[in-house]
DONU-212647 format. One record per atom (N, C-alpha, C, O): residue in three letters; x, y negated, z. Coordinates in steps of 0.001 Angstrom, whole numbers, padded with zeros to 6 digits, always signed. Each point is the difference from the previous one (the first is absolute). Layout:
BEGIN
ALAXYZ ...
REM end
This chain:
BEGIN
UNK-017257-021162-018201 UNK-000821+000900-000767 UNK-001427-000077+000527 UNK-000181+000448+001132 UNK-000779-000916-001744 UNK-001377+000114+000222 UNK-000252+001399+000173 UNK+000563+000957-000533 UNK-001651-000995+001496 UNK-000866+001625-000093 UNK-000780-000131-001115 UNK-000375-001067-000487 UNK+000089+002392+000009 UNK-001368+000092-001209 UNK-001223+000307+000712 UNK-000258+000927+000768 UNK-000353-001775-001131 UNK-001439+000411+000085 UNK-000722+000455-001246 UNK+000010-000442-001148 UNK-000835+001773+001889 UNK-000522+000808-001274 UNK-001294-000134-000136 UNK-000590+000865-000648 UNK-000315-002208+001345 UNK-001190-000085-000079 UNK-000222-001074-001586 UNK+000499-001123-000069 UNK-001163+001625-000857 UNK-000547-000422-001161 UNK+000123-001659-000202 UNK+000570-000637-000886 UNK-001263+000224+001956 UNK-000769-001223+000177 UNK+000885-001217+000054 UNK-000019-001113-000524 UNK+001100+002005+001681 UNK+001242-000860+000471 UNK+001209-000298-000924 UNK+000916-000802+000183 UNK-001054+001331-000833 UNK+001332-000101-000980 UNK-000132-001087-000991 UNK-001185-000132-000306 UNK+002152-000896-000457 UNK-000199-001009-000580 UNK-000375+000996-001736 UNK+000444+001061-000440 UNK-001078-001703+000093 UNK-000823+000329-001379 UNK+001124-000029-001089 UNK-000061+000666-001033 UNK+001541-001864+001506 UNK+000931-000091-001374 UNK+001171+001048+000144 UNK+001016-000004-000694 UNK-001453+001335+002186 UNK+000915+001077-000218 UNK-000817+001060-000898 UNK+000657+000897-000529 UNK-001788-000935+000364 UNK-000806+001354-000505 UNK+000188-000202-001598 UNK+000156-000954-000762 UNK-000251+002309+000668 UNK-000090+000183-001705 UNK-001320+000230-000324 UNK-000407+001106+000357 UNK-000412-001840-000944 UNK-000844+000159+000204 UNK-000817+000721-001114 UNK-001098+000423+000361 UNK+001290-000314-001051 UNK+000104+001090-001397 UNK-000253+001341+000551 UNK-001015+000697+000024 UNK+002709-000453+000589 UNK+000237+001301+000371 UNK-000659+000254+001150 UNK+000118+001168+000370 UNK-000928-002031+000483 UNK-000544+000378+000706 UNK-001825+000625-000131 UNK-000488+000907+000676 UNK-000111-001612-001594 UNK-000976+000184-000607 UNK-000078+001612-000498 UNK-001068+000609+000064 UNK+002327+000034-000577 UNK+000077+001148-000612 UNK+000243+000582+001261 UNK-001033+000637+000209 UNK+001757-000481+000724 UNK-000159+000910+000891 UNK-000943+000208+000881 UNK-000168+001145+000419 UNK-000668-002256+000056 UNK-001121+000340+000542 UNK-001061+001132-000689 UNK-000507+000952+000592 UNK+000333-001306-001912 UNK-000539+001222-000544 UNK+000224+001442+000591 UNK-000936+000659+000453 UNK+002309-000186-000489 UNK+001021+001345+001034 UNK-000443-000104+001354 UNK+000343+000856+000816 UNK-001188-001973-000443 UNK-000445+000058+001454 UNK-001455+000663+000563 UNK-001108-000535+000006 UNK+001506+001926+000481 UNK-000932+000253-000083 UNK-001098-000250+001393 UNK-001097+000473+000296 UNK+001679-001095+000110 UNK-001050-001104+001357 UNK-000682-000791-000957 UNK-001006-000424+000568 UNK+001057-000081-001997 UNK-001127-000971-000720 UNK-000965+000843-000176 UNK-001034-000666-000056 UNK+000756+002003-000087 UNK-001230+000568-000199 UNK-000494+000936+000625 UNK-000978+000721-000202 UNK+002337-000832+001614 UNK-000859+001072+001488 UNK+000318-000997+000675 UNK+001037-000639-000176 UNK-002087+000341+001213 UNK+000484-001265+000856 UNK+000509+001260+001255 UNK-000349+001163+000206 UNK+001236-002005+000385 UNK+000194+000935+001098 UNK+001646+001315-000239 UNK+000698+000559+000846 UNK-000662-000531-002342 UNK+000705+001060-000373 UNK+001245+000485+000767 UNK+000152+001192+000269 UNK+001070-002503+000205 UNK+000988+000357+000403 UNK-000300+000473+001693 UNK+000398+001157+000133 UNK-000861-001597+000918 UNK-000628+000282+001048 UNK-000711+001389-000446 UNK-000167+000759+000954 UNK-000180-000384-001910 UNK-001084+001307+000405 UNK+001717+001063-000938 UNK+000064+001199-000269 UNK+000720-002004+000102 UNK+000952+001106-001221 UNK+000805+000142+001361 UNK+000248+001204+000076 UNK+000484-002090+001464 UNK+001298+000153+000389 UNK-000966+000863+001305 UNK+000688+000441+000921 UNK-002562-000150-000811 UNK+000073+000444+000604 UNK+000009+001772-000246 UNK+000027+000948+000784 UNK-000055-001041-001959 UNK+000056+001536-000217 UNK+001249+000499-000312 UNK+000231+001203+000118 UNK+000645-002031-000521 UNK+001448+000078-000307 UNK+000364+000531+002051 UNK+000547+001044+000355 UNK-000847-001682+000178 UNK+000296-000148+001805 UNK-000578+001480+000561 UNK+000654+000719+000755 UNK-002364-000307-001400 UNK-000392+001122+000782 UNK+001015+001673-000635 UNK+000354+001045+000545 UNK-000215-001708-002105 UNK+000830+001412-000646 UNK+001066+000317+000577 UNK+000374+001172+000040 UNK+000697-002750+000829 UNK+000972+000542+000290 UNK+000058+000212+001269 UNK+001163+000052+000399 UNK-002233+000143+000689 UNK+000347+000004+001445 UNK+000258+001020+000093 UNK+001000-000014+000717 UNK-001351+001576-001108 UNK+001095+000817+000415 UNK+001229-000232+000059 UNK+000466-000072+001137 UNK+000535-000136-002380 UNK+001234-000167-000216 UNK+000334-001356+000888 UNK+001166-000161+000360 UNK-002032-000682-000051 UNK+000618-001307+000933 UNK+000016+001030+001763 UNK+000859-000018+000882 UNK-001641+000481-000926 UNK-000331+000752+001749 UNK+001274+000544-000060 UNK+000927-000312+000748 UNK-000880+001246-001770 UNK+001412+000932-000004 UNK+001534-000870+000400 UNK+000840+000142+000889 UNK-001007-001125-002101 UNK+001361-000709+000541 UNK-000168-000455+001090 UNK+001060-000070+000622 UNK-002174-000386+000075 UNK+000010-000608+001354 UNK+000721+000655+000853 UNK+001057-000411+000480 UNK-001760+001812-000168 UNK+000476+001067+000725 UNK+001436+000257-000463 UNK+000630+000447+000959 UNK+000136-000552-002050 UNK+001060+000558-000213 UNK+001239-001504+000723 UNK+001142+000166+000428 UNK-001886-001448-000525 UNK+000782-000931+000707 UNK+000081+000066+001520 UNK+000826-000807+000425 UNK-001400+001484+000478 UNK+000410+000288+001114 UNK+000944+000830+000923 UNK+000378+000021+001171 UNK-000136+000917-002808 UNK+000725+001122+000161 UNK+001461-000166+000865 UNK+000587-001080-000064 UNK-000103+002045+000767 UNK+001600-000517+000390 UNK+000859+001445-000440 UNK-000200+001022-000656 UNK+001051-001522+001297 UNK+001471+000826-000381 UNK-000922+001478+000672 UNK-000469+000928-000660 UNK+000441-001067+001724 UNK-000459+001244+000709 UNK-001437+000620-000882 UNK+000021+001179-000355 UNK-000943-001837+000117 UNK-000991+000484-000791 UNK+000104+000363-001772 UNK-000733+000710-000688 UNK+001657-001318+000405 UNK+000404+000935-001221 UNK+001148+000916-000218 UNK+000332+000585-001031 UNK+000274-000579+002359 UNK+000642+001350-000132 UNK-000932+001321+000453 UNK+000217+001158-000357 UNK-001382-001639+001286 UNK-000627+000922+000357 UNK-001005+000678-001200 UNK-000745+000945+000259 UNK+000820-001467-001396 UNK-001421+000109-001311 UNK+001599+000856-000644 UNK-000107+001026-000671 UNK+001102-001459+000907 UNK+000651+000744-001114 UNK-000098+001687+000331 UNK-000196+000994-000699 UNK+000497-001291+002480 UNK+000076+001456+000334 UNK-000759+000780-000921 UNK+000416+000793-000844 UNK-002235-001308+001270 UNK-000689+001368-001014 UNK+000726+000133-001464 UNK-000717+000667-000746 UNK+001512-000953+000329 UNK+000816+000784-001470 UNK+001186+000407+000593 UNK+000507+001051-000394 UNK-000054-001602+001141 UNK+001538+000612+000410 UNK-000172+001360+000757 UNK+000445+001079-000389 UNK-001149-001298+001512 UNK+000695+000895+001145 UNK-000560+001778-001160 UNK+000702+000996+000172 UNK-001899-000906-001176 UNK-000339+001169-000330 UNK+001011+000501-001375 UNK+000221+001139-000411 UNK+000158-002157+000024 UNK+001323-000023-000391 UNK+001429+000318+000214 UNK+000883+000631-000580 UNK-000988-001139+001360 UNK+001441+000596+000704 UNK-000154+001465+000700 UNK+000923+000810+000097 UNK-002282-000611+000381 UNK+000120+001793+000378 UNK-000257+000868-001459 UNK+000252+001205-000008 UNK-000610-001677-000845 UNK+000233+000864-000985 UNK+001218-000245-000897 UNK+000191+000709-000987 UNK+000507-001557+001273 UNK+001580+000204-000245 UNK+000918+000780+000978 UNK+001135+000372-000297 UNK-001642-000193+001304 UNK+000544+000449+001381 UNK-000389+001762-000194 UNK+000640+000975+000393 UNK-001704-001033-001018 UNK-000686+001514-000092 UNK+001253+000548-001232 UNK+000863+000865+000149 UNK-001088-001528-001087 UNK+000918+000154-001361 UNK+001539+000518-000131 UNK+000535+000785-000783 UNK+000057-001718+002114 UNK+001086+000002+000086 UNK+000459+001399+000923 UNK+000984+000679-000295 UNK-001937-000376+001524 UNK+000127+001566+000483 UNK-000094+000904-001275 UNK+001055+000620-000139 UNK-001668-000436-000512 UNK-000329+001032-000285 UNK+001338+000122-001488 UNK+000574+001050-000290 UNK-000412-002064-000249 UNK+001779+000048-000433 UNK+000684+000761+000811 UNK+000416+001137-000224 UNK-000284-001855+001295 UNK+001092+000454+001204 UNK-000015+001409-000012 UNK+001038+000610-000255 UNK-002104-000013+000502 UNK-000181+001616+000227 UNK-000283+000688-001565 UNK-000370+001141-000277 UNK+000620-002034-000419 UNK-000726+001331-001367 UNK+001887+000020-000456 UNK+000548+000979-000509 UNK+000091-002167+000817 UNK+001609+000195-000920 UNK+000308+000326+000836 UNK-000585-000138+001074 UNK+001965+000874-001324 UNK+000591+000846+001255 UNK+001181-001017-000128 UNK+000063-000801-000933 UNK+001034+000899+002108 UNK+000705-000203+000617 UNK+001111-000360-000585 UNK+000479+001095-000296 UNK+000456-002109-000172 UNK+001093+000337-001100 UNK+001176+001590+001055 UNK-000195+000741+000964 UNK+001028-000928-001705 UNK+000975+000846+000531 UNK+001284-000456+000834 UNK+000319-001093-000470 UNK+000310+001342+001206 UNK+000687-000730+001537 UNK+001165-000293-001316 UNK+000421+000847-000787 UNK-000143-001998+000827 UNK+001175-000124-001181 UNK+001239-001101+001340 UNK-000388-000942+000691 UNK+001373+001336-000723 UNK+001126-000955+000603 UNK-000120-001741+000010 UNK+000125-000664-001029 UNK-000355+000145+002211 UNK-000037-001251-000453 UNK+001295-000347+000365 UNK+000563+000280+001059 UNK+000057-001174-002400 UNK+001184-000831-000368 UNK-000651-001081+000480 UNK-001221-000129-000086 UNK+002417-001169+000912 UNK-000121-001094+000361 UNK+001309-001037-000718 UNK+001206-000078+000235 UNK-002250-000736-001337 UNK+000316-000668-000916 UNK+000361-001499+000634 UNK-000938-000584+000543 UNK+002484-000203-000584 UNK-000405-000972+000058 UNK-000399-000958-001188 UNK+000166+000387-001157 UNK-000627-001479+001395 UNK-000810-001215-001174 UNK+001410+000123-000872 UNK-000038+000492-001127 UNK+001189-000927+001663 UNK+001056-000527-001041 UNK+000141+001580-000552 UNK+000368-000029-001175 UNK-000510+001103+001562 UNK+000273+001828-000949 UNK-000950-000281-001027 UNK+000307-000227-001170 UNK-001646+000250+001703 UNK-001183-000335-000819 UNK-000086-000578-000883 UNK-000551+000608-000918 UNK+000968-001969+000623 UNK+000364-000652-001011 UNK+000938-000189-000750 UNK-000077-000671-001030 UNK+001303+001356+001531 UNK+001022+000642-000888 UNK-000114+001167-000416 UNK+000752+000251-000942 UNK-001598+000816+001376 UNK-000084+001439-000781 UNK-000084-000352-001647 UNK-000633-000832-000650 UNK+001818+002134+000232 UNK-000587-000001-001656 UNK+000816-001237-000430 UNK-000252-000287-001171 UNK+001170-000552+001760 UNK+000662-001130-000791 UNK+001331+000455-000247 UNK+000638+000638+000838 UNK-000139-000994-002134 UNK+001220+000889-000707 UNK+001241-001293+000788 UNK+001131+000139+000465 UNK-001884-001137-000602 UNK+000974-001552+000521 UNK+000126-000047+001411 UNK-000647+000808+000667 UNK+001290-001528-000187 UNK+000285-000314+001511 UNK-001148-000917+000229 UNK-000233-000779-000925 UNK-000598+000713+002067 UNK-000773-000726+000164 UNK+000456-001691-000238 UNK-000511-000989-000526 UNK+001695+001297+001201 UNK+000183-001997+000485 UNK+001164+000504-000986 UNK+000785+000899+000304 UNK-000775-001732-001766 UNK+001539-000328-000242 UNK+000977-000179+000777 UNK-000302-000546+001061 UNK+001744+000903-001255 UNK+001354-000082+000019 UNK-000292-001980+000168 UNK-000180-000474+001122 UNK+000183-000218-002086 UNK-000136-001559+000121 UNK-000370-000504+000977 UNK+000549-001015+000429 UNK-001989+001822+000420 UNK-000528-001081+000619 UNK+000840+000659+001749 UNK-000685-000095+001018 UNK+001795+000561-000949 UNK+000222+000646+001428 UNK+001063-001284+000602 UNK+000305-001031-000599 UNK-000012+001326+001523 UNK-000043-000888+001218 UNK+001898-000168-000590 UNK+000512-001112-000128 UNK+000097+002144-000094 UNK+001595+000299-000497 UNK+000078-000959-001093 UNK+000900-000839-000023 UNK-001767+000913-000861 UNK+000099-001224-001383 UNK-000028-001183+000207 UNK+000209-000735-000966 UNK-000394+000313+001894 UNK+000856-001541+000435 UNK-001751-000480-000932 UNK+000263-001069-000551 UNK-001401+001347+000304 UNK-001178-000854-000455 UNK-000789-000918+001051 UNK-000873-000768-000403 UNK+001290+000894+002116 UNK-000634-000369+000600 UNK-001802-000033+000117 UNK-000741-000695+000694 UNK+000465+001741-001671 UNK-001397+000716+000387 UNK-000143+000614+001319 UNK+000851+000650+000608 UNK-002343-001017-000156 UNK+000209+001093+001514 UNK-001527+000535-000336 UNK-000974-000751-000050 UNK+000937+001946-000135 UNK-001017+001067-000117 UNK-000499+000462+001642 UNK+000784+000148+000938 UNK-002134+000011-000882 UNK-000433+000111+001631 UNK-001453+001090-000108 UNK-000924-000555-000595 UNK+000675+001670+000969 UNK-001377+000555+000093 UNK-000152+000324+001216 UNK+000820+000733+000553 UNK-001664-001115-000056 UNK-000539+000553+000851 UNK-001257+000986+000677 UNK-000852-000844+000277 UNK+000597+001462-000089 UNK-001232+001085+000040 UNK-000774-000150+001723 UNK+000790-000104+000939 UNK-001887+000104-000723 UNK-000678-000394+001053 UNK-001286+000827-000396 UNK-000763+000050-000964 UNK+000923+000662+002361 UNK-001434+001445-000407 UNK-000197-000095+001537 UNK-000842+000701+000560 
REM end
């Protein structure tokens, strides 16, 4: 693969269109400001150095320095969720001392069932050679 060269001069004359090239120079507006693109990429360059400074500064940033920029929104945040949440605490009162029942998972998920949890079919007596196993880890 050849490199391209984009100098005018250098290029062989039987790649150019030369028609279509005649018409676009017209659209060029370096034919009737000399100088134009140089005086256009330097103002294009001075409009954007804020926003280039900014990203500069924002590419140095680390883990530790943008958790520290988040703080200023978090930490005044979180005390006025913290404020929010007292003052719930003390404005609702207290529920009422009600009996605590200790549910296990397999009660829990059988409450309210008219059926046997584990079919009659799938038990160990029916000769199905199913083996059913739960185990609970707290």
């Amino acid at each position: 693969m050849m490199p391209h060269n984009h100098d005018e001069r250098s290029r062989d004359a039987g790649d150019r269109d030369l028609p279509m090239e005649a018409l676009l120079a017209r659209l060029d507006p370096e034919a009737s400001r000399p100088r134009y693109w140089k005086g256009f990429h330097r103002n294009v360059m001075e409009a954007a150095r804020f926003e280039l400074a900014r990203r500069r500064r924002l590419a140095d940033l680390t883990v530790a320095g943008t958790v520290t920029s988040w703080a200023r929104t978090v930490v005044p945040s979180a005390m006025v969720a913290a404020a929010a949440a007292a003052v719930i605490l003390l404005a609702v009162p207290a529920p009422p001392n009600v009996p605590v029942v200790d549910v296990g998972v397999e009660e829990y998920l059988s409450a309210g069932l008219e059926d046997e949890a584990i079919p009659a079919e799938f038990d160990q007596d029916g000769g199905s050679g199913l083996t059913l196993a739960s185990a609970e880890i707290f």
